[in-house]
C-alpha positions as MATLAB code, in Angstrom:
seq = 'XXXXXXXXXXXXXXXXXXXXXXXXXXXXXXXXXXXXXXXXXXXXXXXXXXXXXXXXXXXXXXXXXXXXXXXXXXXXXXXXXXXXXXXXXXXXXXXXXXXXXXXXXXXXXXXXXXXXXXXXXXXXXXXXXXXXXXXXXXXXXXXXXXXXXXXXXXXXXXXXXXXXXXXXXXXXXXXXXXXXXXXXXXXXXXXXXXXXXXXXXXXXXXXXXXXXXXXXXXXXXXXXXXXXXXXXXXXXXXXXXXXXXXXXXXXXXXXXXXXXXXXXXXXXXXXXXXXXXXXXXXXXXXXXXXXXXXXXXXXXXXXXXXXXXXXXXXXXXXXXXXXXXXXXXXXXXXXXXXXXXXXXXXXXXXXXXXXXXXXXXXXXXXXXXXXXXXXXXXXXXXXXXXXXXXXXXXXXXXXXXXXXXXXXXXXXXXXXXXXXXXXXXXXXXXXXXXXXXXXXXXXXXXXXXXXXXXXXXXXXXXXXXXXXXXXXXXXXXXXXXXXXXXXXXXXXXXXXXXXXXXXXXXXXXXXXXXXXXXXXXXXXXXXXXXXXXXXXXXXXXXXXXXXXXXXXXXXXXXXXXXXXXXXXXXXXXXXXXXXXXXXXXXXXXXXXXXXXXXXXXXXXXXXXXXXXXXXXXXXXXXXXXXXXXXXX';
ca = [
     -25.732   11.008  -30.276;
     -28.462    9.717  -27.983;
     -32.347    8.681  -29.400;
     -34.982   11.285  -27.913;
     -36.225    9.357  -25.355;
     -32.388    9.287  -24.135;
     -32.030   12.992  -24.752;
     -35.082   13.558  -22.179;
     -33.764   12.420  -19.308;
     -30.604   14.478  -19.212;
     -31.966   17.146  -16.916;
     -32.484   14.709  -14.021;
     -29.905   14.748  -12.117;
     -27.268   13.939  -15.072;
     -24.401   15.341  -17.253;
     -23.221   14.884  -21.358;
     -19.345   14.433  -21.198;
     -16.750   13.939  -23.565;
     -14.778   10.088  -23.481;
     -11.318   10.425  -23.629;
      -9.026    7.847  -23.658;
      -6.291    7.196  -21.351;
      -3.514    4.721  -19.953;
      -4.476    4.576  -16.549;
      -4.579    1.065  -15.202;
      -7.518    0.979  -13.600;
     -11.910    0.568  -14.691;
     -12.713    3.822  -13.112;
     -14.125    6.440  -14.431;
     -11.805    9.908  -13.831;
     -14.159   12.844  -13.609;
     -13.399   16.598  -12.569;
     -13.936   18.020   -9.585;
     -16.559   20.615  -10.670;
     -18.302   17.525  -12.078;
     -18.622   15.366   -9.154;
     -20.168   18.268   -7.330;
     -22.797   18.974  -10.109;
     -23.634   15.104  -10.150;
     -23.475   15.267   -5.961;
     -21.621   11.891   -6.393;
     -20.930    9.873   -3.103;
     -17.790    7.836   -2.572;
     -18.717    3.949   -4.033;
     -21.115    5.197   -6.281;
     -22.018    3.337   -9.513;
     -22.631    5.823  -12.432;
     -24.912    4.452  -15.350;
     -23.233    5.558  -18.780;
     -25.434    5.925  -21.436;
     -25.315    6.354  -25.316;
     -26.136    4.274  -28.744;
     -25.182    0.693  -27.399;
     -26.386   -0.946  -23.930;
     -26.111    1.426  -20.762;
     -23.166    0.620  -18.759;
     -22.176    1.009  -15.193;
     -19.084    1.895  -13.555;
     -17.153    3.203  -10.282;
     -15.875    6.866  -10.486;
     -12.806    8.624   -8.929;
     -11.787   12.265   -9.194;
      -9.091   12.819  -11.679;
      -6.051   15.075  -10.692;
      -5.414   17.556  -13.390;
      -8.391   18.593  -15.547;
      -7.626   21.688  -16.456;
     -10.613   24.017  -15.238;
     -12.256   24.508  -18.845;
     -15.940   24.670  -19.428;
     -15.718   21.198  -21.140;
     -17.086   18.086  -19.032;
     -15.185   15.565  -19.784;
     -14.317   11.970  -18.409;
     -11.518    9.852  -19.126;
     -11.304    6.045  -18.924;
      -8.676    3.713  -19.592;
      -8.853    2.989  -23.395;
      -9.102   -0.978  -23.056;
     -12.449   -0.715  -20.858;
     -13.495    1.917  -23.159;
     -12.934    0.178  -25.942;
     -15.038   -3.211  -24.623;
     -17.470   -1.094  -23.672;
     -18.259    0.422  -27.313;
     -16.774    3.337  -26.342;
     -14.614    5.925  -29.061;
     -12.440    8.375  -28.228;
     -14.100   12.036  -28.071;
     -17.249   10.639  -28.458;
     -20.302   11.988  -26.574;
     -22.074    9.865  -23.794;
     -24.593   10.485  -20.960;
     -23.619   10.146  -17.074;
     -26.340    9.523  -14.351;
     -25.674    8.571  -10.814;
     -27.388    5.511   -9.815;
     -29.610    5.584   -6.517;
     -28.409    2.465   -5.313;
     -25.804   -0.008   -5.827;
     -26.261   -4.039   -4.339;
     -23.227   -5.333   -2.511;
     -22.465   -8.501   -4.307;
     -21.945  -11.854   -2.285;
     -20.773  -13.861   -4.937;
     -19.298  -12.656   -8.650;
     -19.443  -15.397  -11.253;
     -16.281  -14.371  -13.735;
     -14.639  -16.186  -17.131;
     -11.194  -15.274  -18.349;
     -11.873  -14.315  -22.078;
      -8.852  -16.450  -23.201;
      -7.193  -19.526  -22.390;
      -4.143  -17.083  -21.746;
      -5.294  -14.895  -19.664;
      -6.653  -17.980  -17.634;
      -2.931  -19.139  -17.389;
      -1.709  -15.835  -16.272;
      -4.626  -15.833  -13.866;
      -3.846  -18.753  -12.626;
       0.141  -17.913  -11.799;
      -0.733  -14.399  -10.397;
      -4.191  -15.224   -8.527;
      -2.274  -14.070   -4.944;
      -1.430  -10.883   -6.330;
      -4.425  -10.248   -8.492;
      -6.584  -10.873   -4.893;
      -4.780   -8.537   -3.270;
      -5.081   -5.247   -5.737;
      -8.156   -6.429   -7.534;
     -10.175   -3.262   -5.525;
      -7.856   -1.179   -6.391;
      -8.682   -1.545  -10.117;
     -12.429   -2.470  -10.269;
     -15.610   -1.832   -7.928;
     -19.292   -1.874   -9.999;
     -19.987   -4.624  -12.502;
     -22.798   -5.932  -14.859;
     -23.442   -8.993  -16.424;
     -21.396   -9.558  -20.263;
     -19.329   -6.430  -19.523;
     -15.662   -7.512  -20.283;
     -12.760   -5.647  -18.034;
      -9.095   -5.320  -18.129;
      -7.441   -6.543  -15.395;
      -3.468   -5.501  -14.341;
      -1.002   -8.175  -12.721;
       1.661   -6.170  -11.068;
       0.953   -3.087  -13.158;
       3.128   -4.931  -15.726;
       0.170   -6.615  -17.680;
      -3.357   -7.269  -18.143;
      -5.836   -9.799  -19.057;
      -9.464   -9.921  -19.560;
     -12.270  -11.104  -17.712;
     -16.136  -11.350  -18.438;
     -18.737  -10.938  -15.860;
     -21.100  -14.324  -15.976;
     -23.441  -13.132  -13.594;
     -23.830  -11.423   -9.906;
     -25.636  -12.822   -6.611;
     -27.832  -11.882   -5.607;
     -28.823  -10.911   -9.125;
     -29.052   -7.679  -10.103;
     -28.394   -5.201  -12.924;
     -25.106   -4.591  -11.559;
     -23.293   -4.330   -8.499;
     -20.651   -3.317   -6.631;
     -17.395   -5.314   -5.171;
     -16.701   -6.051   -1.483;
     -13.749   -7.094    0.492;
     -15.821  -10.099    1.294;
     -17.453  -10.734   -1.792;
     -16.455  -14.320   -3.215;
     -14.986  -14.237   -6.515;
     -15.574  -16.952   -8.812;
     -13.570  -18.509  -11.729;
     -14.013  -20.404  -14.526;
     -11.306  -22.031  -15.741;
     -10.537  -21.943  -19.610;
      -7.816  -24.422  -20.797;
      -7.160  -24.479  -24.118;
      -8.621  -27.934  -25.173;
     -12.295  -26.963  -23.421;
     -14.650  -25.340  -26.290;
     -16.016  -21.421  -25.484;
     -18.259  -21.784  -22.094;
     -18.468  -25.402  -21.966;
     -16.990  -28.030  -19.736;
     -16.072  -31.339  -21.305;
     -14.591  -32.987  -17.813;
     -13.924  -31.601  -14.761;
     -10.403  -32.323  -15.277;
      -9.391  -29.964  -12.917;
      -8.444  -30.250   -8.931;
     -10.835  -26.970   -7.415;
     -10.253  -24.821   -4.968;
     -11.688  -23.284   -1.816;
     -12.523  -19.361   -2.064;
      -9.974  -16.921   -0.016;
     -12.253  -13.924    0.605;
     -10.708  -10.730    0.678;
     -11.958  -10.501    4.218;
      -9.882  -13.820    5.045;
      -8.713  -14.514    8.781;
      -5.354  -15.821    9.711;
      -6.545  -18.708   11.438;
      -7.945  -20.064    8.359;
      -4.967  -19.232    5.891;
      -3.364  -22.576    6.494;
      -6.197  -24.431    5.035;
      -6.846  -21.940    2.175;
      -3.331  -22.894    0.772;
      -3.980  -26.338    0.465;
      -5.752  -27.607   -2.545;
      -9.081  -28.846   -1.897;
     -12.267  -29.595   -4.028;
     -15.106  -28.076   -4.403;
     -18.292  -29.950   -2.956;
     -21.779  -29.454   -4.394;
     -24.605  -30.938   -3.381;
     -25.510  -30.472   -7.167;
     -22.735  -33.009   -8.253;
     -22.277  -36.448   -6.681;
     -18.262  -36.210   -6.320;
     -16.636  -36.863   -3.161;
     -13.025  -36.040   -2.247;
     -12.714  -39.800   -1.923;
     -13.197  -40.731   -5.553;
      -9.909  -40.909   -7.434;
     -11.588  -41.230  -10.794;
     -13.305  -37.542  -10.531;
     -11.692  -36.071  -13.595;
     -13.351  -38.864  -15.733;
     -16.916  -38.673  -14.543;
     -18.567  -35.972  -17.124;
     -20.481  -32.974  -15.827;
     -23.342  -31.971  -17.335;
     -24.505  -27.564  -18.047;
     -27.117  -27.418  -14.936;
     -24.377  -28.275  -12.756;
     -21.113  -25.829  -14.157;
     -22.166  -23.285  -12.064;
     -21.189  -25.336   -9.031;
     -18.163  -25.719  -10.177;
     -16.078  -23.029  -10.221;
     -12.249  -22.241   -9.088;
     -12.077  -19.890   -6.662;
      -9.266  -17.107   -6.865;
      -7.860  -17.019   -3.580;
      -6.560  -20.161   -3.980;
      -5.317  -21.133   -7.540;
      -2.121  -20.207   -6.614;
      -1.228  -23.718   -4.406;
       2.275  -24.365   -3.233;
       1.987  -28.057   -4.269;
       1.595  -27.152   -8.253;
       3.713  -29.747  -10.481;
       3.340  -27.705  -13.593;
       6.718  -25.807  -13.824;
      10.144  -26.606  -12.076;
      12.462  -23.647  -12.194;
      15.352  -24.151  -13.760;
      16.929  -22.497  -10.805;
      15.369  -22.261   -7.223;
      14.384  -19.053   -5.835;
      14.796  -17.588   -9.472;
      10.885  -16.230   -9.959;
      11.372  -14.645   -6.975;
      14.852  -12.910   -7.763;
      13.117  -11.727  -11.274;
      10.200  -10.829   -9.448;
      12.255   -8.949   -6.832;
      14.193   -7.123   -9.403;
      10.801   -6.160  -11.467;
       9.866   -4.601   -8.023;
      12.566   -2.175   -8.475;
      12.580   -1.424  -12.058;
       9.475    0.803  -11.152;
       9.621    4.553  -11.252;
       9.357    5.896   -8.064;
      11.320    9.214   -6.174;
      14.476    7.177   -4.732;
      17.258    9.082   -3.587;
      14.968   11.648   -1.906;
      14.260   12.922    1.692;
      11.817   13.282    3.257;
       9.948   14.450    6.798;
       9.092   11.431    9.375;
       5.464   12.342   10.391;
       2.947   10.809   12.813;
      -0.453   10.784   10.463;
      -1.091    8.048    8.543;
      -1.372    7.570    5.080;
      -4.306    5.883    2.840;
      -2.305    2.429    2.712;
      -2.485    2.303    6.453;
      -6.131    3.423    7.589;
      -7.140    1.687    3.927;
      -5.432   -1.661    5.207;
      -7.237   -4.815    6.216;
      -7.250   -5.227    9.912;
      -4.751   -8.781    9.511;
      -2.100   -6.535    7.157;
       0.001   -6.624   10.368;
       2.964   -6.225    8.304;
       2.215   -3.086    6.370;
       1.476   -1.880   10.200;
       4.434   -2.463   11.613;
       7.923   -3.437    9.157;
       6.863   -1.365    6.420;
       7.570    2.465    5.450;
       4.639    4.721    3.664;
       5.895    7.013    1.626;
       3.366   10.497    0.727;
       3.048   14.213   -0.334;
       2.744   16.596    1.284;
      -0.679   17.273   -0.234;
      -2.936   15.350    0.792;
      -6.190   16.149   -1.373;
      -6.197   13.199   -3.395;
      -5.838   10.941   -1.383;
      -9.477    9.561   -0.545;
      -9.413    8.496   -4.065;
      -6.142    7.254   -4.986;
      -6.974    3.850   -6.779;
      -3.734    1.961   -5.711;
      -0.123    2.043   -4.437;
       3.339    1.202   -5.587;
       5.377   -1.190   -3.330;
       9.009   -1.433   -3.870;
      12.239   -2.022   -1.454;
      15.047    0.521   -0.449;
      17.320    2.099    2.203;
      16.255    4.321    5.206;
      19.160    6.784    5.717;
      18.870    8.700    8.965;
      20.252   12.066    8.103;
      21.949   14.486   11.017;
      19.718   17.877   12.077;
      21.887   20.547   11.801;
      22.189   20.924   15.155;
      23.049   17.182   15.327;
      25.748   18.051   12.558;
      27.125   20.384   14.391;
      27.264   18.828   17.385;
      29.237   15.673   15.781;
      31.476   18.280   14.267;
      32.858   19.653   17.095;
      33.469   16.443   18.901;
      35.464   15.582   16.301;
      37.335   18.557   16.420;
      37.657   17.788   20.475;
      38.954   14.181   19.988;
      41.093   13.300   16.957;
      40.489    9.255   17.744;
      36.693    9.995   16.975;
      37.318    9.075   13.028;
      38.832    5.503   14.345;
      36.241    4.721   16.841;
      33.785    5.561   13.927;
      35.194    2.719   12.170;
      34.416    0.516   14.928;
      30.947   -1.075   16.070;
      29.172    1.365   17.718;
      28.006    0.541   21.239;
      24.519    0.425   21.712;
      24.073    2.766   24.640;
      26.028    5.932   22.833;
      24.106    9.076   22.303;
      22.300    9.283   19.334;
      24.713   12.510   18.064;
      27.027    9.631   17.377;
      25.086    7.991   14.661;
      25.303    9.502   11.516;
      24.292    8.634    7.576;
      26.668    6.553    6.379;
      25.339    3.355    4.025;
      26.430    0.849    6.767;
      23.795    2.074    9.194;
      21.343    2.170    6.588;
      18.792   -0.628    6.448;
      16.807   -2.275    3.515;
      12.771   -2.040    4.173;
       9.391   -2.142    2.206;
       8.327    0.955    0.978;
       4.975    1.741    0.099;
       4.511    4.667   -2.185;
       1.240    6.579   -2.407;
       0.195    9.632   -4.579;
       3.260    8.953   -6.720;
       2.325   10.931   -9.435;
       2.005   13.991   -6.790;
       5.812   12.996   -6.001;
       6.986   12.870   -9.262;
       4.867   16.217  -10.222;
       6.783   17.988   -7.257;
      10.202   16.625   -8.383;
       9.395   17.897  -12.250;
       8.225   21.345  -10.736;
      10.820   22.204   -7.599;
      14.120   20.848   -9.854;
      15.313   24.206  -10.230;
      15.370   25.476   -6.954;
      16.987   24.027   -3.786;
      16.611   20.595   -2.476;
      13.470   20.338   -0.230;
      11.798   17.643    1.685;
      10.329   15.861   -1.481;
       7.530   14.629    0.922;
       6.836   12.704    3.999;
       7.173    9.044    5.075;
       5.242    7.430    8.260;
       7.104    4.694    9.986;
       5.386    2.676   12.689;
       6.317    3.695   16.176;
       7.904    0.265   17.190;
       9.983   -0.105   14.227;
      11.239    3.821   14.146;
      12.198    3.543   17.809;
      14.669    0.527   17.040;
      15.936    2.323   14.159;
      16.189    5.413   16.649;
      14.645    7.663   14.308;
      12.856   10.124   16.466;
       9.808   12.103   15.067;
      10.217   14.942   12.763;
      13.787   13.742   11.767;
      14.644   13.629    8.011;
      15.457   10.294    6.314;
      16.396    9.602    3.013;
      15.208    6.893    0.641;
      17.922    5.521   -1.282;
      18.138    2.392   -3.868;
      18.753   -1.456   -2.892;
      21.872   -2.489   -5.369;
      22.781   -5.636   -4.186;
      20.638   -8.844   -5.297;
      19.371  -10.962   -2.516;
      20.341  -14.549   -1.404;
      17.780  -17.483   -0.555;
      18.779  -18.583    2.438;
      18.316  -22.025    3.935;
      17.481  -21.891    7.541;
      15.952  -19.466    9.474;
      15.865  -18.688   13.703;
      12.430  -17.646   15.253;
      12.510  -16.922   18.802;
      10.528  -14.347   21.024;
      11.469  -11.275   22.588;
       8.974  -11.521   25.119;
       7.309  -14.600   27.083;
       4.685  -16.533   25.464;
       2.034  -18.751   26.561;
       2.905  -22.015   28.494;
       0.931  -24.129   26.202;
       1.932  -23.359   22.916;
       4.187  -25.085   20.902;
       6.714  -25.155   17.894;
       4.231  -26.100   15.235;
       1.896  -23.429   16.435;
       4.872  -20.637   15.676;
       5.518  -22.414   12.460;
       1.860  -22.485   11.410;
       1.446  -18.423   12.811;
       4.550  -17.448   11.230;
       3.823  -19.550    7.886;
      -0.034  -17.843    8.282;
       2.076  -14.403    8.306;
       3.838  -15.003    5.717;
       1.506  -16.099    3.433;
      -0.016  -12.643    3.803;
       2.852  -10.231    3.915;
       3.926  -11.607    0.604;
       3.576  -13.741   -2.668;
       6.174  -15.038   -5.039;
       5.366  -11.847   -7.164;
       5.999   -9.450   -4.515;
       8.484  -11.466   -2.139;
       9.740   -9.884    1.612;
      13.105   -8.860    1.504;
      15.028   -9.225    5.001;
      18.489   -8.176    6.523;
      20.714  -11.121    8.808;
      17.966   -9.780   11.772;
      14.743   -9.185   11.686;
      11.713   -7.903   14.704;
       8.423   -9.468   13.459;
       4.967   -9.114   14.999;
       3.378  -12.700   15.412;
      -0.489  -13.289   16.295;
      -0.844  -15.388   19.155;
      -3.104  -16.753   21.492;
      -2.232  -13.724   23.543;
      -2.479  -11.582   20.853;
       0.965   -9.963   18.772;
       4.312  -11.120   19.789;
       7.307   -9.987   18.776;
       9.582  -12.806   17.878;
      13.492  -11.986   16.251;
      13.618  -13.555   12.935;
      17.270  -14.297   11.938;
      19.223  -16.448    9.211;
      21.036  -19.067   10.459;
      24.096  -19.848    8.155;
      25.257  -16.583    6.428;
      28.145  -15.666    4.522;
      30.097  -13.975    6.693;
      32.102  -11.566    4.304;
      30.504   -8.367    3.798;
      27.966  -10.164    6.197;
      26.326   -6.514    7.167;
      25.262   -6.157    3.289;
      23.054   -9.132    3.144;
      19.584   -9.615    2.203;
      17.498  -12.030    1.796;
      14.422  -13.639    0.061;
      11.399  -15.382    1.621;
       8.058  -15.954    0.048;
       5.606  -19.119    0.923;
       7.170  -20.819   -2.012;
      10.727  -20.695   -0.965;
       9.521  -22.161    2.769;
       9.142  -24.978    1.560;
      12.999  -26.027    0.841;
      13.658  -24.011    4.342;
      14.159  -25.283    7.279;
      12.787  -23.180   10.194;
      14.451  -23.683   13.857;
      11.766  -22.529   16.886;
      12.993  -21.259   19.622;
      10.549  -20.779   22.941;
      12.115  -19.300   25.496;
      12.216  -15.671   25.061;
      15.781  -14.311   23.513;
      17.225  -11.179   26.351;
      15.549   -8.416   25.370;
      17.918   -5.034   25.328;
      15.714   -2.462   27.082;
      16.104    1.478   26.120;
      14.824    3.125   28.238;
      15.923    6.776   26.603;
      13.133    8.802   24.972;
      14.146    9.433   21.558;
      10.847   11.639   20.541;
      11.618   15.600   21.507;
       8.467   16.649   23.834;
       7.308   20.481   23.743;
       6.922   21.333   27.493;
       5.003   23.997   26.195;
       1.679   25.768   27.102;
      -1.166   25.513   25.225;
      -2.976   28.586   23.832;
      -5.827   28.034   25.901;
      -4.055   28.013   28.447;
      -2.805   31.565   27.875;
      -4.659   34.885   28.711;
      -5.012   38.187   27.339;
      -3.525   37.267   23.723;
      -5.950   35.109   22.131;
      -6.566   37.094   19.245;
      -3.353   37.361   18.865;
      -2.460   33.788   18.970;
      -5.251   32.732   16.628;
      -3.948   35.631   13.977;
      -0.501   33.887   14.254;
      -1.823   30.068   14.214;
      -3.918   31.178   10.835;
      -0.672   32.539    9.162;
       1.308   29.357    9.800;
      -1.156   27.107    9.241;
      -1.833   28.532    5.838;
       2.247   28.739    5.686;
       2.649   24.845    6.541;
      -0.353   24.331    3.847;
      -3.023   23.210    6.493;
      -5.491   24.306    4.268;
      -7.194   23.736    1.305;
      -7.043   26.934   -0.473;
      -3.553   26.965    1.020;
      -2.267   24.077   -0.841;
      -4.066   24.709   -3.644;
      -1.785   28.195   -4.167;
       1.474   27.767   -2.585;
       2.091   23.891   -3.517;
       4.520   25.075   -5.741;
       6.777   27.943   -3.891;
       9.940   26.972   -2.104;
      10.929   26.918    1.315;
       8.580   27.944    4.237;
       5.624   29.101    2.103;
       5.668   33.053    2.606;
       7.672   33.453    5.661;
       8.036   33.282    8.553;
       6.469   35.050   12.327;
       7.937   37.739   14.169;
       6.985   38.572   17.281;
       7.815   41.721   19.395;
       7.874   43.216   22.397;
       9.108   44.680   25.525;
      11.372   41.948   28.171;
       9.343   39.793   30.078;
       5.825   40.854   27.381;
       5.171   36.976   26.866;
       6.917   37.045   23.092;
       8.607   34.164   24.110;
       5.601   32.225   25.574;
       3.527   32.699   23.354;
       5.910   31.803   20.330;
       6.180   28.255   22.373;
       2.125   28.052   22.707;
       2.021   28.908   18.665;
       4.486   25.810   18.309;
       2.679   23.652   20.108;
      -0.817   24.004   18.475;
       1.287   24.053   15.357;
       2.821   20.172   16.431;
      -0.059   19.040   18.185;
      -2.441   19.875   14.700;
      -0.487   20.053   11.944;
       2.305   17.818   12.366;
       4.933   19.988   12.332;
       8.436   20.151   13.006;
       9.490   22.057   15.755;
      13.277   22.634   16.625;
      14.173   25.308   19.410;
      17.397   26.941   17.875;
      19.702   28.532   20.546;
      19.623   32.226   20.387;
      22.004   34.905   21.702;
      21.753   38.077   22.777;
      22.909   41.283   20.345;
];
């Protein structure tokens, strides 16, 4: 397989695997668990692969479901493995690399003049998942690269700076393009017939996303063209100066493109919409609000404010995988608050009290009722972003627990500002159900604050944040869906303001079932009415989040053992462990029971049970309900 001199090196420090294809959509390498821990590999590591051809280098991730055999083998998506020289089964070397160089600048060529055009029309969303797919390059290695997880194209690595054998991506690393258009020979530029663009850095800022959407050339000091001269796409370019320019990817996709008028406005973004929900994910599910955050949070850029406060994240309950979950699936749907049993009950038997109940149901619902009045009907369901990770960990539970009765599939975080309006307290159970109506474009849209805002700032300046916030809560590939109202978090010179973002003209039959469409490219045909002084703002004052006023075990005496005993058995019961998950993930219900505690009246059973709770909420994010007990 290898030549001798190959062969020789395989007891420092590396491993022979087996390739095996797959159709994961990513340029990682998958590798098992007991194979990461005989290479010691480190998170971000670049792993040289070597056999017959020229040694590659790639980023790793631990696959899911090797089975535990004493074959090492490591799978790869069969389009990288098949530009690499790669076969399927075949034998190659793996050897962790010392040390990978952060590149500052990649130098990249679509392989096609096609996958340059789908480039071009997807840069936005290509920016924003490119990580997620790829992390180490080298010079002349050719990678697939997915738009939308629908398609890919290909794209050759020209060279890295600084230079070096290879390297690894950074959020701030500037990625740059060559454009290939189908009249300009193989590497070679003819004219620079082409309007270029500034770089948007993964590690953009709002204040300069403005700018970045605006076309603008690119200035060398290599080439004398100045933004001035009209006749730049006839003055020729010769090879020393190509490398100067090149299109940048954050901003290829420009609102001011003339190439294609849709036949119908809004329509990309409708089909683009509806492609968004045509993807497999767990709808019609519930699951457990909880208070720690997912991957797609702590993972997010610090100026996602969006995903950090209007979005829902979706994830298992196991949560082994997910420091190396490649990517996440984003999709829309409806968060159902659904009634405790207690809650149930309680509405039950004030229905039972008051025969008028069903009519006043039918009613709007005043504001300051007690929450026991709200139940799960559609109509006080609402339409948000949901961000799914470890779906194949969701679907795997749903294949393996659709015999036995219906659990909490998983659990969804909701930021605290946004699950207090939709009085959702912690703990509660939602469920996720499809969006089936199509959304509207609409015309004219209301911003106005909820709180007060800075004397000197003007209308343009909440245009230009809100148009800045847009611009990086969505693309036309992956549009924001809103309802007739909508509470928005706005950067300002004070820092985030929340600001009510409404429609203006809607239709008012079946007004409550409305949604909308808004991406930077429908903006532009929308008018946007600024209102500064600060809307009344309806204060609730009641605390919807149950607090234990327990005692902590520490606080206890003469029953620690005891309590630490009890605290093991339900943390391994609530899978708070390793080992834990690893052999009950798959049995029903409580896993293995549940505590009894006994005792004489007035021994501390009670107490105690309350401390056990507490740990048990403060560390593992449980659920705790106190059910009403009487006496035999």
């Amino acid at each position: 397989m290898w030549g001798s001199d190959r062969l020789a090196g395989a007891g420092g420090g590396g491993a022979a695997v087996t390739v095996a294809f797959t159709n994961a959509r990513d340029c990682f390498l998958h590798l098992p668990r007991r194979l990461v821990a005989q290479l010691h590999l480190l998170q971000n590591q670049a792993i040289e692969v070597v056999w017959s051809h020229q040694p590659a280098f790639l980023s790793w991730v631990e696959g899911r479901h090797f089975s535990d055999q004493g074959e090492n083998v490591a799978e790869i998506n069969r389009q990288v493995g098949q530009k690499l020289g790669l076969s399927n089964g075949g034998q190659v070397f793996l050897k962790p690399c010392s040390h990978v160089v952060s590149c500052q600048q990649v130098e990249v060529e679509p392989l096609s003049a096609d996958d340059w055009e789908i480039l071009e029309l997807h840069a936005v969303s290509l920016e924003q998942h490119l990580l997620d797919q790829i992390r180490i390059v080298f010079p002349k290695a050719i990678f697939p690269v997915w738009v939308d997880q629908q398609t890919y194209i290909f794209i050759q690595i020209v060279a890295l700076i600084p230079a070096a054998s290879y390297g690894r991506l950074e959020t701030d690393t500037k990625l740059l393009i060559q454009p290939k258009t189908r009249r300009a020979k193989e590497n070679t530029f003819s004219k620079a017939d082409a309007e270029y663009k500034k770089l948007h850095s993964y590690g953009r800022d709002q204040k300069g996303m403005m700018k970045e959407l605006q076309t603008k050339q690119l200035q060398s000091n290599t080439v004398g063209i100045t933004e001035s001269n009209e006749n730049e796409s006839e003055i020729p370019v010769d090879s020393s100066s190509v490398a100067s320019l090149w299109t940048m990817i954050g901003s290829i996709f420009s609102f001011q493109s003339e190439k294609k008028q849709e036949t119908s406005w809004g329509l990309t973004e409708i089909n683009a919409f509806k492609n968004m929900q045509s993807k497999v994910v767990p709808l019609d599910n519930i699951f457990r609000v909880c208070k720690s955050q997912p991957p797609s949070i702590y993972n997010a850029s610090a100026t996602s404010v969006f995903h950090k406060h209007c979005a829902i994240h979706v994830f298992p309950w196991d949560q082994e995988y997910f420091d190396v979950e490649p990517s996440f699936t984003v999709t829309y749907g409806k968060l159902v608050k659904l009634l405790s049993p207690k809650q149930q009950q309680s509405k039950t038997k004030q229905n039972v009290l008051s025969p008028e109940k069903e009519k006043q149901m039918s009613e709007p619902l005043d504001q300051k009722k007690i929450r026991s009045d709200h139940n799960e009907e559609d109509e006080k369901a609402c339409v948000l972003q949901v961000v799914w990770n470890g779906l194949e960990e969701l679907n795997n539970a749903i294949k393996y627990t659709k015999n036995v009765e219906v659990l909490h599939l998983g659990k969804v975080w909701i930021p605290d500002d946004l699950r207090k309006r939709l009085n959702i307290e912690m703990h509660a159970v939602v469920r996720i159900t499809p969006v089936e109506v199509t959304p509207k474009i609409p015309r004219s849209l209301k911003l106005q604050p909820r709180e007060n805002l800075p004397k000197d700032i003007s209308e343009e300046d909440i245009k230009t944040v809100f148009y800045s916030w847009l611009q990086q809560s969505t693309t036309t590939m992956l549009p924001l869906v809103i309802s007739e109202e909508e509470f928005i978090k706005l950067e300002t010179k004070d820092g985030l303001k929340e600001f009510s973002l409404s429609i203006v003209h809607s239709w008012e039959k079946e007004k409550d079932k409305n949604i909308f469409l808004l991406s930077p490219n429908l903006l532009q045909k929308t008018t946007i009415q600024v209102l500064l002084d600060p809307m009344v703002k309806e204060e609730n004052s009641e605390e919807i989040d149950f607090i234990l006023p327990f005692l902590k075990l520490s606080s206890l005496g003469g029953v620690n053992s005891l309590g630490v005993s009890s605290l093991e058995h339900i943390t391994h019961s609530l899978l708070g462990r390793p080992l834990s998950r690893q052999l009950m993930s798959l049995v029903a219900g409580l896993r293995n029971g549940a505590l009894l505690l006994t005792g004489g009246k007035g021994s501390g059973k009670s107490t105690l049970a309350k401390a056990i709770c507490k740990e048990a909420f403060d560390k593992l994010d449980a659920h705790v309900e106190r059910v009403d007990c009487k006496a035999l």
